[in-house]
C-alpha positions in Angstrom: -63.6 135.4 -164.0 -62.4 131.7 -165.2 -63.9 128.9 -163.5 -60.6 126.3 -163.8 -61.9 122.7 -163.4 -59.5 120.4 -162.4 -60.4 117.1 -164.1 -59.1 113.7 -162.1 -59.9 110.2 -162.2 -61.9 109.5 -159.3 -60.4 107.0 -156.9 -62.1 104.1 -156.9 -62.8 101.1 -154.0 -61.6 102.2 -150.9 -58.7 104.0 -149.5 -57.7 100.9 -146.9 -57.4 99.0 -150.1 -54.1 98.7 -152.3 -54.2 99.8 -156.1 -51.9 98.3 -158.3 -49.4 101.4 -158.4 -49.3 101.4 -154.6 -48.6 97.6 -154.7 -46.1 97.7 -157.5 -44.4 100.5 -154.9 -44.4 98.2 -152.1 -43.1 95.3 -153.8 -40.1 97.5 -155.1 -39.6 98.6 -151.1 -39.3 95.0 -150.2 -37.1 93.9 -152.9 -34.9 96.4 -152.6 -35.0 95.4 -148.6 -34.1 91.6 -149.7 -31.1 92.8 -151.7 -29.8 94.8 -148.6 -30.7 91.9 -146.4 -28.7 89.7 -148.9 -25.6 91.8 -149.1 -25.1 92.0 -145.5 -25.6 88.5 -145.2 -22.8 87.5 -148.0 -20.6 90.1 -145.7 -21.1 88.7 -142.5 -20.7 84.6 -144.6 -17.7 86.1 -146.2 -16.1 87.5 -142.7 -17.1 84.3 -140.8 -14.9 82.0 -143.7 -12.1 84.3 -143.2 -12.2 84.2 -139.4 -12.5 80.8 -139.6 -9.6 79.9 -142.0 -7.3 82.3 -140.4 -8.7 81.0 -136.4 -8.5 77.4 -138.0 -5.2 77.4 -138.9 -3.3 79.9 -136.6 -4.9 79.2 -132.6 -2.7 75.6 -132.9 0.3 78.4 -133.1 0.0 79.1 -129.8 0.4 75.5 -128.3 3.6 74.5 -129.1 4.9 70.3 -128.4 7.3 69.7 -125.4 9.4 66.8 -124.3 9.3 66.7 -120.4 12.2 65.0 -119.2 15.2 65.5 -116.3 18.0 66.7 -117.8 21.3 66.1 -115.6 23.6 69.0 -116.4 27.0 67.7 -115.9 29.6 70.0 -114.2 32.1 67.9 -116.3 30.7 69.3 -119.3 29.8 72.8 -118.6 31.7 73.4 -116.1 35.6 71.9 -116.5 37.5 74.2 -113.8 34.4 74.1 -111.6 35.0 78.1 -110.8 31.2 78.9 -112.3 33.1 81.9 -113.8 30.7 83.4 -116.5 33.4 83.7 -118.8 34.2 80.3 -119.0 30.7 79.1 -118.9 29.8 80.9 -121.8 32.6 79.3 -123.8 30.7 75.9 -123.5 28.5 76.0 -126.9 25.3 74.5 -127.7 26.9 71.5 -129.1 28.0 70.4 -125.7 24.1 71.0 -124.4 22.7 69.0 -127.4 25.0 66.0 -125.9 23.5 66.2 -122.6 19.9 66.7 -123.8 20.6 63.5 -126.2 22.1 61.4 -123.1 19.1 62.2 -121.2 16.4 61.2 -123.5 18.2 58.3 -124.2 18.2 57.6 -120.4 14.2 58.3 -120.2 13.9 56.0 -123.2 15.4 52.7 -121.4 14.1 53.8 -118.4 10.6 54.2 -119.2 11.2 50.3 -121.4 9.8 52.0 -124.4 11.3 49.6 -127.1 10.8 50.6 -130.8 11.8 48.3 -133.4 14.4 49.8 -135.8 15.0 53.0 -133.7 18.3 54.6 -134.4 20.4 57.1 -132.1 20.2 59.7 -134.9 16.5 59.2 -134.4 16.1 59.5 -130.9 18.5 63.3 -131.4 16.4 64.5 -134.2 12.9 64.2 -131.3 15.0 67.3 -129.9 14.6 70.7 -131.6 17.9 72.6 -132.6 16.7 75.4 -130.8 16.5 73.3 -127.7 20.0 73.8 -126.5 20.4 77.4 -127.0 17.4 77.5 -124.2 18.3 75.5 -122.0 22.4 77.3 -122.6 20.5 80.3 -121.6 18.9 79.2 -118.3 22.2 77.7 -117.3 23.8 81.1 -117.9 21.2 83.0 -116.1 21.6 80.4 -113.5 24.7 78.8 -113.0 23.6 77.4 -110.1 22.1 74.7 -111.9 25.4 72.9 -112.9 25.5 69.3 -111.6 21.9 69.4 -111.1 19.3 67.1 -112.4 16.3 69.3 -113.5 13.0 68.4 -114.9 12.7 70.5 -117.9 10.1 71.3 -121.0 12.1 70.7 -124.1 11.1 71.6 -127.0 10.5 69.1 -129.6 11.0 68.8 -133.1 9.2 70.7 -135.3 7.7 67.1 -137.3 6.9 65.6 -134.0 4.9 69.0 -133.4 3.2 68.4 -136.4 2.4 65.2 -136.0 0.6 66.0 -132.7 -1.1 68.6 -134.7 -2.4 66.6 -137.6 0.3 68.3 -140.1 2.3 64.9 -140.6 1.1 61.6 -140.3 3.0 57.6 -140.8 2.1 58.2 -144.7 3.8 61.1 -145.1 6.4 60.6 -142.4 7.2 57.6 -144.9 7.8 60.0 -147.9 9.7 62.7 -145.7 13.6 62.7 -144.7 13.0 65.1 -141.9 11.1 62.9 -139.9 10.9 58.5 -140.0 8.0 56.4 -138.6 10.3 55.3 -135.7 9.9 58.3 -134.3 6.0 59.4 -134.6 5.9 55.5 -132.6 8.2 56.7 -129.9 5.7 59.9 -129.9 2.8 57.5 -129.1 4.5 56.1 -127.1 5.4 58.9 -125.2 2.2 60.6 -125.5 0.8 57.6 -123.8 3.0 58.2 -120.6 2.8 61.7 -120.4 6.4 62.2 -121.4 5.4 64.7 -124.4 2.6 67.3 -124.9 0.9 71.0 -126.0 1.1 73.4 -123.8 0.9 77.1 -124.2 3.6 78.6 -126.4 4.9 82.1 -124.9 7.8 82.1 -127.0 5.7 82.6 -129.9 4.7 86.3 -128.9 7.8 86.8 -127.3 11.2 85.3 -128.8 12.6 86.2 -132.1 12.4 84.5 -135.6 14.1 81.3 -136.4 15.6 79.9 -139.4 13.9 77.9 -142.2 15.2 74.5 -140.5 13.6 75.2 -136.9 10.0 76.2 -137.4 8.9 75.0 -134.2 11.2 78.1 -132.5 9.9 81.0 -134.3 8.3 83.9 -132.4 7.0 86.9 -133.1 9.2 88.9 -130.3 11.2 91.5 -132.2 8.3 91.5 -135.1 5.8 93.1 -132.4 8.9 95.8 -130.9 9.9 96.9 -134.5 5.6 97.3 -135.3 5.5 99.4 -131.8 9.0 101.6 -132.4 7.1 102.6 -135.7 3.8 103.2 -134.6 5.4 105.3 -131.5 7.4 107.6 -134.7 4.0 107.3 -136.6 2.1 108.6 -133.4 4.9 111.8 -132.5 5.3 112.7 -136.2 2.0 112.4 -138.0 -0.4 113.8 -135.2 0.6 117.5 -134.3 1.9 118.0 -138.1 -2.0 116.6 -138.9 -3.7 118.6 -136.7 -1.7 122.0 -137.0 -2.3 121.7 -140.6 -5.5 120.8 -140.8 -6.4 124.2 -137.8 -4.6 126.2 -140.8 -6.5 125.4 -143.6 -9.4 125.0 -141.7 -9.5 128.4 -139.4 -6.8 130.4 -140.5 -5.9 129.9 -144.2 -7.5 132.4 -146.6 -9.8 130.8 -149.4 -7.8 131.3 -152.7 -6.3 128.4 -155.2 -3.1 127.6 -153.1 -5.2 126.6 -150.9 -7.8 125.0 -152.7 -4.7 123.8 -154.8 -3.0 121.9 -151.3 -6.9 120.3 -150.3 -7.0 118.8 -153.6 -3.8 117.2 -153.7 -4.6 116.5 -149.9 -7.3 114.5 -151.3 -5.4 112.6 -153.9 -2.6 111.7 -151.5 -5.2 110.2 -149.4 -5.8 107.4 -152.2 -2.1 107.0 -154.0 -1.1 103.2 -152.9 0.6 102.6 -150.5 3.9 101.0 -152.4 3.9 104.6 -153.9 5.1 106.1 -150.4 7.6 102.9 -150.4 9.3 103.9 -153.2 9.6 107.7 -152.3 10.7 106.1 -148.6 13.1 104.6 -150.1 14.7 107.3 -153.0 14.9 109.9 -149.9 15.3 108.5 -146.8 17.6 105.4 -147.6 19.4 106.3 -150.8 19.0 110.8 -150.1 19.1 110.7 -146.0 21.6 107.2 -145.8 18.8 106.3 -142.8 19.5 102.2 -142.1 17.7 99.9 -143.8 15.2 97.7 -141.6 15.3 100.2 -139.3 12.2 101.0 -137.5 12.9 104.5 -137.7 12.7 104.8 -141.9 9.2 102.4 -141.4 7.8 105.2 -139.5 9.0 108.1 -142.0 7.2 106.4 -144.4 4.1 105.1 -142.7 3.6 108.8 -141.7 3.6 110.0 -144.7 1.4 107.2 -145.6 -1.0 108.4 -142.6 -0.7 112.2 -142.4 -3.9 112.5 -145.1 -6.3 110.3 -143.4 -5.6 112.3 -140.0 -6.0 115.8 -142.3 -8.9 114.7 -143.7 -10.5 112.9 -140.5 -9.5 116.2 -138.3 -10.5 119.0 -140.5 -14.3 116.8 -140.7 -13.8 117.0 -136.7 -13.1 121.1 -136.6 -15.9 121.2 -139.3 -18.2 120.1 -137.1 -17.9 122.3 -134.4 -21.0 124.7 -134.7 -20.5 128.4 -135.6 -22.4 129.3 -132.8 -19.5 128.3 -130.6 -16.8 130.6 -132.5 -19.1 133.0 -132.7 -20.1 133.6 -128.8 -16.4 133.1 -128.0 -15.6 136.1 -130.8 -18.4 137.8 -129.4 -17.0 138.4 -125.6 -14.0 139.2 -126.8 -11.6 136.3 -127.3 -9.3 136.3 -130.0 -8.9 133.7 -133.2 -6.7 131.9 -131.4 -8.3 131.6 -128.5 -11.0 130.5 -130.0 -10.0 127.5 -131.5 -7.7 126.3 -128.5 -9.5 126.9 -125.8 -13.1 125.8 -127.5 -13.0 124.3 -130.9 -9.9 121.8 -130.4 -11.8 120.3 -126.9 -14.8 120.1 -128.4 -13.4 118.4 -131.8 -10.8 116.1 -129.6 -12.8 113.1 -130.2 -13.2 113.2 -133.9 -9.4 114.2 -133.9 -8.7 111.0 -131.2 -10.5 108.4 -133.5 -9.6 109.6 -136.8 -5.7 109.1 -135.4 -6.4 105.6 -134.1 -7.8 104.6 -137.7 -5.0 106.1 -139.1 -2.3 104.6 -137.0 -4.5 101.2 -137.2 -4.3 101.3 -140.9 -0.3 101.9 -140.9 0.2 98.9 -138.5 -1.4 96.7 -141.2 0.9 98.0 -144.0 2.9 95.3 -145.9 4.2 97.0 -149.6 6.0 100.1 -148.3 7.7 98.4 -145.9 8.8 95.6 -148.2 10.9 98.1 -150.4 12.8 99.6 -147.2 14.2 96.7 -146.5 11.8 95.7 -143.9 11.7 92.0 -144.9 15.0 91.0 -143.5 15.7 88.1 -141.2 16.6 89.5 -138.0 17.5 87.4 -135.0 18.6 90.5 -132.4 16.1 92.6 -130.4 16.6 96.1 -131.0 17.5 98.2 -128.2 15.7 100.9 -126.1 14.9 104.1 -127.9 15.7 106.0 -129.4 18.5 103.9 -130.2 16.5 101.0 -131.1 14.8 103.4 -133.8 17.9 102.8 -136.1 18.6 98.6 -135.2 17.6 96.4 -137.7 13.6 95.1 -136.7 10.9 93.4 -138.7 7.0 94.2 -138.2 4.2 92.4 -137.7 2.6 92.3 -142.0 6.2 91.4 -143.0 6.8 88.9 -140.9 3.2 87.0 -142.3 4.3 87.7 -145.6 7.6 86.5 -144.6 6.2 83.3 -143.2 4.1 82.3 -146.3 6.9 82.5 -148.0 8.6 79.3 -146.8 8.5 75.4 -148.1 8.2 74.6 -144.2 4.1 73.5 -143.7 4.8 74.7 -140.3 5.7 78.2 -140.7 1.9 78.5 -142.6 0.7 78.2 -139.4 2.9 80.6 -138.0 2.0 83.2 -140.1 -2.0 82.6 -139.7 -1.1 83.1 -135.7 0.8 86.3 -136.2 -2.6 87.1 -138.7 -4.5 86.6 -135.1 -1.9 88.5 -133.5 -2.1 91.2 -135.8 -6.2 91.3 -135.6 -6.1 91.4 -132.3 -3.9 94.1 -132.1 -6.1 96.2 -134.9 -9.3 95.0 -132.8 -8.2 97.0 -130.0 -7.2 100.3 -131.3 -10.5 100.6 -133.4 -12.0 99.3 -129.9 -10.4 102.5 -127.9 -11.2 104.6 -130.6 -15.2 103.8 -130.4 -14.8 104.4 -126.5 -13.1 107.6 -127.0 -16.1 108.8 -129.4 -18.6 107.7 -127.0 -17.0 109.3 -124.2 -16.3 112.8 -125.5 -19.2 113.2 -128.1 -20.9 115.9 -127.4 -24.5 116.3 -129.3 -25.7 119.6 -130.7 
């Protein structure tokens, strides 16, 4: 028999005190704790800069200025044959409203005494915004009761003076720009001083349509958040019960061979191609193949589906993955069939991986700028699309084009147009990831 001895170093001091491997080990644990502690903090810096620039620049979108005057709406004007037939009302245009709005800011002007040195007429007419009259054209149609009334009104005001009361323009630059003179920012103060002009909230932003290039101050998001809906709505019908039959297939039914191993690769790798790669095929096959509209919400949502259906494959198969064996296998076990199975107990029970993994995906498409640039998703539209599923095929824009539309532009103003619909557009994303957390928490189940 060998004896083996086992030689060591004895240990020495005592065993409540550190040797210097032990202390080496623990210095390495809390470096490496700093380093995490650091990254997370350059995260959190780094999102509370971007908050801040975007919050910084795009809250003032949603206060917009307004000139609160009476406006007397002459029947002599509107109204010639005093019949208040529709017809004929409508024939009156905007030029004849900009005349009135003019007359009666010129009549608030002497009335009020507010005397500016060197103030011209032209002046006092460029206070208004173009888009002025078309509003107040509308409410007269809408109302035609209104004709030969005097009416205290919010009128929109020019998209300098708005500027001005933002901090955008001030008498330097005012001096330097032919858009806007130094007669009028000291009829604003003036005005300001009175109450006669102000910020207050601005629902057209979220709910009327773009303007052009000359009349910042009316641009809205309005047919930028339909067109974003109509697409996540073909996004939602399309890419979820083609994701989840496929991914019960491959994941329960299809045999293990290379076709299949074959399709989960490529799966895989669709899953990362960019996104301007699915804008391209969006447009060879369903613009230029299909002849689908361009702008149309309807193409937007082919593409963002195809865009989408590997993130809900890949999220949904992970959900059905999950599902224990032991539940397949009792079900099996008293007699149920395959199908059964995974209908009546695997889908319920993987519902809320399958929920959240959709939200993501469909949160991810809503934020999708480059494939919707190449469809034709950029253009200027002016006209809310219609109802669906006729509205599917109208022109529309969407929420990331119409940022990167606003950017864009020379207008200063229209910058902070697009950092609101940025806000818009988080808040929007904020909430779906928001339902899909809830969902998850609701319907987890633990094993």
């Amino acid at each position: 028999m060998t004896n083996a001895a086992v030689h060591s170093t004895p240990r020495s001091g005592s065993l409540f005190s550190q040797d210097q491997r032990t202390r080496r080990r623990n210095t390495a644990e809390r470096r490496f704790r700093i380093y995490g502690q650091a990254a997370i903090g350059i995260a959190m810096m780094a999102l509370v800069i971007l908050l801040a620039s975007v919050l910084g620049n795009g809250l003032s979108a949603f206060r917009q200025t307004f000139i609160n005057m009476p406006v007397t709406l002459d029947a002599d004007v509107l109204d010639k044959k005093g019949n208040r037939d529709a017809d004929d009302l409508k024939k009156v245009t905007t030029i004849g409203y900009s005349k009135l709005l003019l007359n009666s800011l010129t009549q608030l002007i002497e009335d009020q005494g507010l005397a500016i040195e060197g103030l011209a007429a032209s002046d006092i007419k460029d206070m208004i915004s173009d888009d002025a009259a078309a509003q107040v054209r509308n409410r007269v149609l809408a109302n035609p009761e209104l004709i030969g009334q005097t009416v205290s009104l919010k009128v929109l005001a020019n998209g300098r003076i708005d500027g001005y009361l933002k901090g955008r323009v001030s008498m330097e630059s005012a001096e330097r720009d032919s858009n806007v003179s130094v007669n009028q920012l000291r009829l604003t103060d003036e005005m300001m001083e009175r109450g006669l002009i102000g910020k207050s909230f601005n629902w057209s932003f979220i709910t009327a349509a773009d303007a052009s290039e000359l009349r910042p101050e009316a641009a809205g998001l309005g047919v930028a958040i339909l067109g974003s809906a109509y697409m996540m709505i073909v996004v939602l019908v399309l890419a979820l019960p083609i994701g989840v039959a496929a991914s019960i297939y491959l994941e329960e039914f299809a045999p293990k061979n290379r076709w299949t191993d074959l399709i989960e690769v490529n799966i895989s790798n669709l899953a990362a191609v960019p996104s301007i790669v699915f804008g391209i095929l969006g447009l060879a096959i369903f613009i230029n193949f299909a002849g689908l509209p361009q702008s149309a919400p309807i193409v937007g949502g082919l593409v963002l589906t195809l865009m989408t259906l590997p993130t809900i494959i890949i999220s949904t198969r992970a959900a059905i993955k999950a599902v224990p064996p032991s539940i397949r296998d009792a079900a099996l076990g008293i007699g149920a069939s395959k199908m059964q199975t995974v209908f009546h107990h695997v889908l319920p029970l993987a519902a809320p991986g399958i929920l959240t993994g959709t939200i993501i995906g469909l949160a991810q498409a809503l934020g999708e700028t480059a494939p919707l640039l190449l469809i034709g998703m950029v253009a200027f539209v002016r006209d809310f699309p219609a109802a669906p599923p006729e509205g599917l095929f109208d022109p529309a824009a969407a929420l990331p084009v119409q940022v990167y539309n606003w950017t864009q532009r020379a207008d200063p103003a229209f910058v902070e147009r697009a950092s609101g619909a940025i806000i818009v557009l988080l808040i929007f994303l904020l909430a779906m990831n928001a339902v899909a957390i809830l969902l998850r928490r609701k319907f987890e189940r633990r094993w």
